[in-house]
PDB file of N, CA, C, O and CB in Angstrom:
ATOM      1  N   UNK A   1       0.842  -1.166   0.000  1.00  0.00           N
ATOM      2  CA  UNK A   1       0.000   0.000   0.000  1.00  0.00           C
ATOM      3  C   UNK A   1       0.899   1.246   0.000  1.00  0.00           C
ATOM      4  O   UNK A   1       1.889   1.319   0.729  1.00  0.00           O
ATOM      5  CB  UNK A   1      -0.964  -0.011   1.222  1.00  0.00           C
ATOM      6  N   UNK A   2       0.556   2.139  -0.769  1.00  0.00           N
ATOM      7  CA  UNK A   2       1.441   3.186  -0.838  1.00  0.00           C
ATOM      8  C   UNK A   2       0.586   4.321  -0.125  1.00  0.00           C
ATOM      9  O   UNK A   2      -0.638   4.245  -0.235  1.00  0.00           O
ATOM     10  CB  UNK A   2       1.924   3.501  -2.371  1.00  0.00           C
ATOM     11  N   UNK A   3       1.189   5.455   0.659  1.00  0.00           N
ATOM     12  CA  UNK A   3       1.012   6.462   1.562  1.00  0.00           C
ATOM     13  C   UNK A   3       1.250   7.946   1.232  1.00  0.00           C
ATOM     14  O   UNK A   3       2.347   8.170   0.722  1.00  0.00           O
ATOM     15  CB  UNK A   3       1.758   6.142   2.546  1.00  0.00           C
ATOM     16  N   UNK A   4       0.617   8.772   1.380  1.00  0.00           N
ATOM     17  CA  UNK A   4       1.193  10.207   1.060  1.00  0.00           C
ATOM     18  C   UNK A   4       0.808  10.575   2.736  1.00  0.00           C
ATOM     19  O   UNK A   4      -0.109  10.189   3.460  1.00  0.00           O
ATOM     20  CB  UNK A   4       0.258  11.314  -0.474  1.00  0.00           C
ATOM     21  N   UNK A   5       1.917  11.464   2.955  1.00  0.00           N
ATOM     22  CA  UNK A   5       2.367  11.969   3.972  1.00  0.00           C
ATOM     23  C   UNK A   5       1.753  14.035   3.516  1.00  0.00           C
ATOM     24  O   UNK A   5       2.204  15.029   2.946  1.00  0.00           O
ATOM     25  CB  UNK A   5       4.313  11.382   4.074  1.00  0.00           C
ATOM     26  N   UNK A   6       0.735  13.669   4.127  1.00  0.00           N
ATOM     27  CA  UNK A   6      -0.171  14.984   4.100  1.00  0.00           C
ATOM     28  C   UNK A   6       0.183  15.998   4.546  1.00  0.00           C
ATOM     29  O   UNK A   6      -0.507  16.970   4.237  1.00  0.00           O
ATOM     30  CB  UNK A   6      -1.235  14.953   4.651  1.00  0.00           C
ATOM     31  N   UNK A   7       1.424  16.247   5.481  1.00  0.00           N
ATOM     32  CA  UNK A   7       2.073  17.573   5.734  1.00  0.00           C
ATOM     33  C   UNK A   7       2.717  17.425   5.050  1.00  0.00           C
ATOM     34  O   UNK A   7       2.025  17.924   4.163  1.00  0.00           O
ATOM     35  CB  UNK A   7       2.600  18.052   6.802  1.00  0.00           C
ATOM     36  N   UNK A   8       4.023  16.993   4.296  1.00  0.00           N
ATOM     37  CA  UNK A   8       4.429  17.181   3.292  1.00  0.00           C
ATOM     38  C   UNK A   8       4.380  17.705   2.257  1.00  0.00           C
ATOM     39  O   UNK A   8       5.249  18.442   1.791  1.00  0.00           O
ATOM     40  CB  UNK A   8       4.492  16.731   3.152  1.00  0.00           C
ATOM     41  N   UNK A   9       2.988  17.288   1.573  1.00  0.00           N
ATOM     42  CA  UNK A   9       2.523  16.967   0.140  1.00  0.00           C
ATOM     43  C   UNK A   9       1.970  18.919  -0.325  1.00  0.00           C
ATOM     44  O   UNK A   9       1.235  19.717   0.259  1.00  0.00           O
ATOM     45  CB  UNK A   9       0.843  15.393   0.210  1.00  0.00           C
ATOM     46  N   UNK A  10       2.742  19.001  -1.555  1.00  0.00           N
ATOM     47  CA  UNK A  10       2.418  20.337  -2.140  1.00  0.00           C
ATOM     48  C   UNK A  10       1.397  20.113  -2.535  1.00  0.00           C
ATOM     49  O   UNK A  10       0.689  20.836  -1.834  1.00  0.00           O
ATOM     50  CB  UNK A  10       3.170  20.943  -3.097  1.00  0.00           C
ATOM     51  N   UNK A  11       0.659  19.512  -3.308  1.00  0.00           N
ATOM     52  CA  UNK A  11      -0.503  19.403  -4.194  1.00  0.00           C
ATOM     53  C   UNK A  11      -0.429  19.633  -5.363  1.00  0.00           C
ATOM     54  O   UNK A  11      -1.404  19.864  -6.078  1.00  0.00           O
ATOM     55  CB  UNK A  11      -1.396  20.047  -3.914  1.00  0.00           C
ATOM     56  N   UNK A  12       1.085  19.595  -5.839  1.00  0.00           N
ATOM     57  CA  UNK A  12       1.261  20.054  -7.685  1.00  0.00           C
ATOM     58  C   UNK A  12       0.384  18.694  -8.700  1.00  0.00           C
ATOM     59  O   UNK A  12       0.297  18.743  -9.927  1.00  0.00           O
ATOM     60  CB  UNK A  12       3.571  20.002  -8.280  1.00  0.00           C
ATOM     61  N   UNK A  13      -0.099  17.733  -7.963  1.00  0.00           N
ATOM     62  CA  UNK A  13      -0.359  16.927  -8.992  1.00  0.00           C
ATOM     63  C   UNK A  13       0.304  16.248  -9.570  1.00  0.00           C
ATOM     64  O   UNK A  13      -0.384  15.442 -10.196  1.00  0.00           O
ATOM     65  CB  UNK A  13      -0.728  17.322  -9.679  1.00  0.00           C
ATOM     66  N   UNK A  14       1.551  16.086  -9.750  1.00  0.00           N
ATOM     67  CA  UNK A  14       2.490  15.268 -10.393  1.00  0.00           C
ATOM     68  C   UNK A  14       2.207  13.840 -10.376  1.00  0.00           C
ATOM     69  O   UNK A  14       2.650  13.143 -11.288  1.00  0.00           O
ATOM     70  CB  UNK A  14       3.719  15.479  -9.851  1.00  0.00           C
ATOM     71  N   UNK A  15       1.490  13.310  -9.401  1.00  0.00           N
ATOM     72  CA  UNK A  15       1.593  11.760  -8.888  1.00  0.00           C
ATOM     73  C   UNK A  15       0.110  11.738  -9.806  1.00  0.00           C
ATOM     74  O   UNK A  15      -0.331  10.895 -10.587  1.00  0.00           O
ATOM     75  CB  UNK A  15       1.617  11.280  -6.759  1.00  0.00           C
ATOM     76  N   UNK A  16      -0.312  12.764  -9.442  1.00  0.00           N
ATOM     77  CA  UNK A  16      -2.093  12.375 -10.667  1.00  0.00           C
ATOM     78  C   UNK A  16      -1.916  12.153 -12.082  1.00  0.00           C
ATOM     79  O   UNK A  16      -2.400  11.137 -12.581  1.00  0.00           O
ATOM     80  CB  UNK A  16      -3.362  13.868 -10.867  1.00  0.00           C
ATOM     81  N   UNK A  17      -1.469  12.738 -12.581  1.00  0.00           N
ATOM     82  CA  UNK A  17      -1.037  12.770 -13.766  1.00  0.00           C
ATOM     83  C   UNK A  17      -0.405  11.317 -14.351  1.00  0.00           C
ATOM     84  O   UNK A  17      -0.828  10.740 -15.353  1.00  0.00           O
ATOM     85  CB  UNK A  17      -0.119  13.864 -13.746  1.00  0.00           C
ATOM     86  N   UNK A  18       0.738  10.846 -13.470  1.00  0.00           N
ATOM     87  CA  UNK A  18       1.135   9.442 -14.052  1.00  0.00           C
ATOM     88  C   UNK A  18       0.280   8.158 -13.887  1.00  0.00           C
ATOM     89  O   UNK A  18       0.319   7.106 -14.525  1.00  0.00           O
ATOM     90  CB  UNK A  18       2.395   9.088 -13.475  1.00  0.00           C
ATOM     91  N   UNK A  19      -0.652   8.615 -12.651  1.00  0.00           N
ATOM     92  CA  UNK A  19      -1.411   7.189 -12.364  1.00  0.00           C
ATOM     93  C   UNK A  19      -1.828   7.002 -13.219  1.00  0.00           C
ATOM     94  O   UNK A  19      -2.197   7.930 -13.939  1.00  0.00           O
ATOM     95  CB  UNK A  19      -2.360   6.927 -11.474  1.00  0.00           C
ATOM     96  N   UNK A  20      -2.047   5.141 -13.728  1.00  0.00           N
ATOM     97  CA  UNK A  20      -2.659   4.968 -15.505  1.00  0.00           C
ATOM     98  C   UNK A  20      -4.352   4.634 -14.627  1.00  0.00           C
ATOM     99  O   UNK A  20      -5.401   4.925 -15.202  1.00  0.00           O
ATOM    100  CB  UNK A  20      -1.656   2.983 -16.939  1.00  0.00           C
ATOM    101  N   UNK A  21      -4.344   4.067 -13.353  1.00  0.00           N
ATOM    102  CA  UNK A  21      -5.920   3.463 -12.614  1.00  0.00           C
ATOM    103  C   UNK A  21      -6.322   4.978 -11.790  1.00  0.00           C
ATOM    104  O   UNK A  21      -6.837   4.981 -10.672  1.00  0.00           O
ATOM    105  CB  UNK A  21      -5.656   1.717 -11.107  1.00  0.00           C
ATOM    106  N   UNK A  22      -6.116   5.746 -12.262  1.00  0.00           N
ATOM    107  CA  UNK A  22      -6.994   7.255 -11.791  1.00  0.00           C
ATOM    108  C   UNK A  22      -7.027   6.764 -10.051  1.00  0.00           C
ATOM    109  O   UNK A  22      -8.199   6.677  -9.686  1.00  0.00           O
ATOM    110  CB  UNK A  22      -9.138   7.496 -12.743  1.00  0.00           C
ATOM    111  N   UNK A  23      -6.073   6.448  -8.976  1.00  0.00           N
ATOM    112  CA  UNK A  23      -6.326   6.037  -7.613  1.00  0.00           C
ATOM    113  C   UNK A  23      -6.086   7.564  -6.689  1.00  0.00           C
ATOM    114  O   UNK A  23      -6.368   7.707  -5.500  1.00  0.00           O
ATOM    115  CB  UNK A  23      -5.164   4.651  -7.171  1.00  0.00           C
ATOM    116  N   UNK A  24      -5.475   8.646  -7.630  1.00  0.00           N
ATOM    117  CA  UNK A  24      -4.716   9.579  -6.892  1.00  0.00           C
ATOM    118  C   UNK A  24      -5.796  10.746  -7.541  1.00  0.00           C
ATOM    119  O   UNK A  24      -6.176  10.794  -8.711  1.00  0.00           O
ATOM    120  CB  UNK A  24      -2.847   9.655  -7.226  1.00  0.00           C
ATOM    121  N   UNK A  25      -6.101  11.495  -6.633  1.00  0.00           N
ATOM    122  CA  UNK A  25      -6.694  12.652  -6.559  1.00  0.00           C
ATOM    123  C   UNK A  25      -6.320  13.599  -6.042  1.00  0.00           C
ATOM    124  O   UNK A  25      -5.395  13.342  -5.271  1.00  0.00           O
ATOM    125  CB  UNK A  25      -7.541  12.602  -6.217  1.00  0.00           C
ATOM    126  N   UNK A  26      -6.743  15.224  -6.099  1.00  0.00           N
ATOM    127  CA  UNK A  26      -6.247  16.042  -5.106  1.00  0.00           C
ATOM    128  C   UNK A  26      -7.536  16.643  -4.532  1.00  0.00           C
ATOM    129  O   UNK A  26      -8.479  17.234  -5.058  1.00  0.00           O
ATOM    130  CB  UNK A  26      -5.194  17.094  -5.640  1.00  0.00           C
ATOM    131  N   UNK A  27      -7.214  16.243  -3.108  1.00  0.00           N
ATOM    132  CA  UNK A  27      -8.923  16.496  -2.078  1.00  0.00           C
ATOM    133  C   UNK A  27      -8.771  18.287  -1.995  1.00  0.00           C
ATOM    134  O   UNK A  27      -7.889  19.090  -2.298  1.00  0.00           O
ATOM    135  CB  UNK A  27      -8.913  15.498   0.266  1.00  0.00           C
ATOM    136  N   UNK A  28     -10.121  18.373  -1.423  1.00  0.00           N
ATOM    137  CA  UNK A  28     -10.397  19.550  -0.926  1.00  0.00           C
ATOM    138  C   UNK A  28      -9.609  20.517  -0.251  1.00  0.00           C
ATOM    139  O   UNK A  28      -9.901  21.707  -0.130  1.00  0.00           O
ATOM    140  CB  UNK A  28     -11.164  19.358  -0.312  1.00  0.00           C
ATOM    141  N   UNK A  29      -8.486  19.889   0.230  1.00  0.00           N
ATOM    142  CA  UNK A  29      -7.822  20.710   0.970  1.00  0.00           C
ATOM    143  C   UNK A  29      -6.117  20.621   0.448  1.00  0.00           C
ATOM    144  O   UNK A  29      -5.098  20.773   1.121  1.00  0.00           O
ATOM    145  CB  UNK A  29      -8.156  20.288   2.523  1.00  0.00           C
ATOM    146  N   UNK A  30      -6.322  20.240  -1.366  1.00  0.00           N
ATOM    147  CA  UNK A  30      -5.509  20.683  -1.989  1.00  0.00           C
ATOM    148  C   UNK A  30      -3.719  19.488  -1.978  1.00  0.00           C
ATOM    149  O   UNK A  30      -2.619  19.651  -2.507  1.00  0.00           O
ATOM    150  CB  UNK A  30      -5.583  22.236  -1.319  1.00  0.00           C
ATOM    151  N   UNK A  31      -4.303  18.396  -1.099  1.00  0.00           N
ATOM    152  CA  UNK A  31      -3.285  17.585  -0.750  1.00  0.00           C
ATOM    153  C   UNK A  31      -3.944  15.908  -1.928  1.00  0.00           C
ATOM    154  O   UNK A  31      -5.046  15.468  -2.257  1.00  0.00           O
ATOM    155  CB  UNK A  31      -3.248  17.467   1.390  1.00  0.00           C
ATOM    156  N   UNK A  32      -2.629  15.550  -2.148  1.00  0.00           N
ATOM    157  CA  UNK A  32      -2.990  14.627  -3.112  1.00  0.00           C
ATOM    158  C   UNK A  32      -3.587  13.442  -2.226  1.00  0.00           C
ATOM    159  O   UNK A  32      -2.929  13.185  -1.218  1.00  0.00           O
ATOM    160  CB  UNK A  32      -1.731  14.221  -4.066  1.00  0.00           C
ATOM    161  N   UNK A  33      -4.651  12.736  -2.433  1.00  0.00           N
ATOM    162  CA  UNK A  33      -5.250  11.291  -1.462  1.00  0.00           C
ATOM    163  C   UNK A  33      -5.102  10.084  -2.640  1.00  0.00           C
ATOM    164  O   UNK A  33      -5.310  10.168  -3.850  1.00  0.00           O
ATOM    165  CB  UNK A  33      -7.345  11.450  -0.818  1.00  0.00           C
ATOM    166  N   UNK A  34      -4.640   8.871  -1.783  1.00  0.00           N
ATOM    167  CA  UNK A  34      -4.838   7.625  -2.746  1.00  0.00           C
ATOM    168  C   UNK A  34      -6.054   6.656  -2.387  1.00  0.00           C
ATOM    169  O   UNK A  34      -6.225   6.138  -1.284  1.00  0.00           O
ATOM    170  CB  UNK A  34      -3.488   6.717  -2.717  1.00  0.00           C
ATOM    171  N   UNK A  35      -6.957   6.484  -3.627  1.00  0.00           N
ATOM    172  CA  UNK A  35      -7.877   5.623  -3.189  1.00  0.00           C
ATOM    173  C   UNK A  35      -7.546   4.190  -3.277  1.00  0.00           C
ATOM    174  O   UNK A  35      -7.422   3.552  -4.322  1.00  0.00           O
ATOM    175  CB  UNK A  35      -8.989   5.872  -3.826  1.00  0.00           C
ATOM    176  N   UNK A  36      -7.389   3.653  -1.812  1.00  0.00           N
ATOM    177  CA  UNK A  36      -6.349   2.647  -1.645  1.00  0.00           C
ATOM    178  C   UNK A  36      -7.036   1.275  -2.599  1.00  0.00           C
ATOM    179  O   UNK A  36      -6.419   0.268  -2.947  1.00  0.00           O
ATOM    180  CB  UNK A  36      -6.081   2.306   0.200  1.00  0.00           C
ATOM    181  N   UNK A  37      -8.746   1.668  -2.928  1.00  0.00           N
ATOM    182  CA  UNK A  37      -9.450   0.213  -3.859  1.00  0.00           C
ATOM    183  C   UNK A  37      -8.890   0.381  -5.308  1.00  0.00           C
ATOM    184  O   UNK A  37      -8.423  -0.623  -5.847  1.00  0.00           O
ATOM    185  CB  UNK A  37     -11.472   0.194  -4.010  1.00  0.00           C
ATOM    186  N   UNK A  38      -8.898   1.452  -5.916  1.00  0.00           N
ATOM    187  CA  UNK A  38      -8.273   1.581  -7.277  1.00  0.00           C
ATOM    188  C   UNK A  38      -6.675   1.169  -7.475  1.00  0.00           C
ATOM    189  O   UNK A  38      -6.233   0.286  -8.211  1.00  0.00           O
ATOM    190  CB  UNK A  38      -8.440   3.072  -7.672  1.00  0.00           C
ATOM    191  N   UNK A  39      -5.793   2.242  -6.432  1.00  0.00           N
ATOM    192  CA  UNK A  39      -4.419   1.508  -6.372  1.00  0.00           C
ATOM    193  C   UNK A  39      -3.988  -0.243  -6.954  1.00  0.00           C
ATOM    194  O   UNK A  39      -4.518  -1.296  -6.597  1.00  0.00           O
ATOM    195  CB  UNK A  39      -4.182   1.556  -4.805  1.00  0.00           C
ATOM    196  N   UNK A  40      -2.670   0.002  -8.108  1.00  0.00           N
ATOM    197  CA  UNK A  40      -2.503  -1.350  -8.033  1.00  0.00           C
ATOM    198  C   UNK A  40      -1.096  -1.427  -7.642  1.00  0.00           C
ATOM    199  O   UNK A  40      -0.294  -2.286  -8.010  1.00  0.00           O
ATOM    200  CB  UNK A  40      -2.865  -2.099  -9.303  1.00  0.00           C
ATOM    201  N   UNK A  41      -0.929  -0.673  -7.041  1.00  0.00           N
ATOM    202  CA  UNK A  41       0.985  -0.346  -6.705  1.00  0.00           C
ATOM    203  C   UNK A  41       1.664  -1.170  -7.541  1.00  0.00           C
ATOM    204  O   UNK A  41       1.979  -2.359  -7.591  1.00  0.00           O
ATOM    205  CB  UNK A  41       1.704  -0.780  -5.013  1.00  0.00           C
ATOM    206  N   UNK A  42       1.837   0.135  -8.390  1.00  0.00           N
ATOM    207  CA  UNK A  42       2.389   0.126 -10.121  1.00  0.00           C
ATOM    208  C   UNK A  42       3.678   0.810  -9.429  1.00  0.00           C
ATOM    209  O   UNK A  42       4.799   0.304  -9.488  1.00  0.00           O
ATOM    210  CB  UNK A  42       1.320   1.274 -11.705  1.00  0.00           C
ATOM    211  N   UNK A  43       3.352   2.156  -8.692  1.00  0.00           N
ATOM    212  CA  UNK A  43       4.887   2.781  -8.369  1.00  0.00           C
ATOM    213  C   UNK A  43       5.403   3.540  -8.455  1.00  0.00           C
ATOM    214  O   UNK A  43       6.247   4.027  -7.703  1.00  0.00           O
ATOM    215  CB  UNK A  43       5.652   2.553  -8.630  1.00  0.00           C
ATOM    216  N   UNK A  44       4.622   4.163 -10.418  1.00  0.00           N
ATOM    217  CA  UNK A  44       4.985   5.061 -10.732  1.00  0.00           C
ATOM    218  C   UNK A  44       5.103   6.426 -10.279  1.00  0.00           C
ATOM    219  O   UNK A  44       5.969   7.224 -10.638  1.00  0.00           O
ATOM    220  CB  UNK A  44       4.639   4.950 -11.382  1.00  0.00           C
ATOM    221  N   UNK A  45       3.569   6.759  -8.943  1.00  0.00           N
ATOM    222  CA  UNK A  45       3.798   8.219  -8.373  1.00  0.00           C
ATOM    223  C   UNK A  45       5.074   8.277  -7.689  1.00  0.00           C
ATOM    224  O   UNK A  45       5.756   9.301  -7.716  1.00  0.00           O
ATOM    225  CB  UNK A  45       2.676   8.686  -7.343  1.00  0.00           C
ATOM    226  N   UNK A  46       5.577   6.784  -6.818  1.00  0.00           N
ATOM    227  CA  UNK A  46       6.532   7.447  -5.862  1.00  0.00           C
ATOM    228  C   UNK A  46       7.788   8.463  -6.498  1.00  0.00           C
ATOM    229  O   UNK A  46       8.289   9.385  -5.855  1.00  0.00           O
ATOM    230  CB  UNK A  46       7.206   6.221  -5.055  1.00  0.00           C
ATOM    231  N   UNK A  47       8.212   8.043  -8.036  1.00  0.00           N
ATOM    232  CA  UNK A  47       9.541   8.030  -8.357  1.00  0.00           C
ATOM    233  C   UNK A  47       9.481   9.634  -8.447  1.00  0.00           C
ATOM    234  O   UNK A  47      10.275  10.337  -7.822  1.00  0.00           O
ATOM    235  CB  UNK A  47      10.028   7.075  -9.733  1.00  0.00           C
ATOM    236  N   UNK A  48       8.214  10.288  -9.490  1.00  0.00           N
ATOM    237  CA  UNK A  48       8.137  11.399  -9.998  1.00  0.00           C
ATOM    238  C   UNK A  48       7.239  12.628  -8.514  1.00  0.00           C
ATOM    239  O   UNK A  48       6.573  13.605  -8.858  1.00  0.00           O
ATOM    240  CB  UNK A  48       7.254  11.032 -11.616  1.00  0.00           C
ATOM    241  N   UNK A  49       7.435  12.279  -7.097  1.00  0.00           N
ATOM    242  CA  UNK A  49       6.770  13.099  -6.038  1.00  0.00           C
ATOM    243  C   UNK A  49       8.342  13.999  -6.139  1.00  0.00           C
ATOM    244  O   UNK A  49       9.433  13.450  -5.982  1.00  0.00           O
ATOM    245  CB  UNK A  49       6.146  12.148  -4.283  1.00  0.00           C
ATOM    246  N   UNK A  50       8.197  15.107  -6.359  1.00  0.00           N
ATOM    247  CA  UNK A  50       9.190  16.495  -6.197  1.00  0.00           C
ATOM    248  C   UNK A  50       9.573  16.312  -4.521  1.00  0.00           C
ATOM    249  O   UNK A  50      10.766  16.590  -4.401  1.00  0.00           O
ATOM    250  CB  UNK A  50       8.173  18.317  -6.594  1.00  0.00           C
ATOM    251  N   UNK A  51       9.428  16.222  -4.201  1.00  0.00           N
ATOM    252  CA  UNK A  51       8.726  16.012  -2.315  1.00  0.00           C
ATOM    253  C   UNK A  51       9.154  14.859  -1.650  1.00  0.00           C
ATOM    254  O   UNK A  51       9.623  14.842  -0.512  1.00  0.00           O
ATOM    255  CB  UNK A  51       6.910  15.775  -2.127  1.00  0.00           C
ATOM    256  N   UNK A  52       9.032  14.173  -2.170  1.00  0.00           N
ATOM    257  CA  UNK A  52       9.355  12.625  -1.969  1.00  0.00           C
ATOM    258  C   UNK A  52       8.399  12.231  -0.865  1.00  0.00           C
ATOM    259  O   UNK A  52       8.755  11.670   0.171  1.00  0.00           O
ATOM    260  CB  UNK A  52      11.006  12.278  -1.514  1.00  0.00           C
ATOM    261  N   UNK A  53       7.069  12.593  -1.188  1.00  0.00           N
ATOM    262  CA  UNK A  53       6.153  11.960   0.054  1.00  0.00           C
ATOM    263  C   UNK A  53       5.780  10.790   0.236  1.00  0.00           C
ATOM    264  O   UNK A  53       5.520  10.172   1.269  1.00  0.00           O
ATOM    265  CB  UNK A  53       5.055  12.405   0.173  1.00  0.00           C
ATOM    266  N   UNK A  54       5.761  10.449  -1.069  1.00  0.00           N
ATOM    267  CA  UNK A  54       4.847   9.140  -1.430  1.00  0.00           C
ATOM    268  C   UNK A  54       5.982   7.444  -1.331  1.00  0.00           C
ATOM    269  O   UNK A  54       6.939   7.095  -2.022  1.00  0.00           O
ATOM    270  CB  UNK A  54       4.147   9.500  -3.457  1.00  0.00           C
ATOM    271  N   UNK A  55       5.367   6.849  -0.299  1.00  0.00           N
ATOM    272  CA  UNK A  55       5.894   6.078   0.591  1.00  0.00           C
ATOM    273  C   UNK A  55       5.350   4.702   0.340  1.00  0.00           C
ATOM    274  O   UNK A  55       4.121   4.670   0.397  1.00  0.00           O
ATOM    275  CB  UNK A  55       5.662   6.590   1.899  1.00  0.00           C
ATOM    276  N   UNK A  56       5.993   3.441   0.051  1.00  0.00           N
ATOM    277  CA  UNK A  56       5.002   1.810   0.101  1.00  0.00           C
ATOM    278  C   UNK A  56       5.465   1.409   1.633  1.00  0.00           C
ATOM    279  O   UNK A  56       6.532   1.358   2.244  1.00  0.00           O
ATOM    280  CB  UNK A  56       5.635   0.202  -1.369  1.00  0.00           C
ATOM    281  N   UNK A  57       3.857   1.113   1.964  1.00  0.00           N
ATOM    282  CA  UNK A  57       3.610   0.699   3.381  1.00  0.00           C
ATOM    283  C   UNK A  57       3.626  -0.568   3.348  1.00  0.00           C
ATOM    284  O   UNK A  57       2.806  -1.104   2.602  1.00  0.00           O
ATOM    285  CB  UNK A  57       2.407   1.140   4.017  1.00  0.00           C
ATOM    286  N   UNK A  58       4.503  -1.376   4.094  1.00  0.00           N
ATOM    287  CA  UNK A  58       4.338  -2.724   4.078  1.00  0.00           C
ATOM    288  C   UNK A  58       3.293  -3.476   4.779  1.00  0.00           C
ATOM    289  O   UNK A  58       3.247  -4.703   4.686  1.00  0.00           O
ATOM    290  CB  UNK A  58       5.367  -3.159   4.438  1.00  0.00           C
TER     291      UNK A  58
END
């Protein structure tokens, strides 16, 4: 399961953009959320987070 770390996270979107299963959104309060049922931890957001928020939870 992969994690975004919500104080961290700018909200540029970068991680939305590569997801190919649309799991990553940016909520209301401008921070990116993963919808952990769509996720197929592919991977691709962690590499391209500017930030490096985005974390696989074991």
């Amino acid at each position: 399961m992969y994690k975004i770390d919500q104080e961290k996270c700018i909200g540029c979107g970068m991680c939305v953009s590569v997801c190919p299963y649309g799991a990553i959104k940016i909520g209301t309060d401008g921070k990116a959320i993963i919808d952990q049922k769509k996720c197929q931890q592919c991977g691709k957001c962690a590499p391209i987070c500017p930030m490096q928020v985005i974390k696989l939870i074991k």
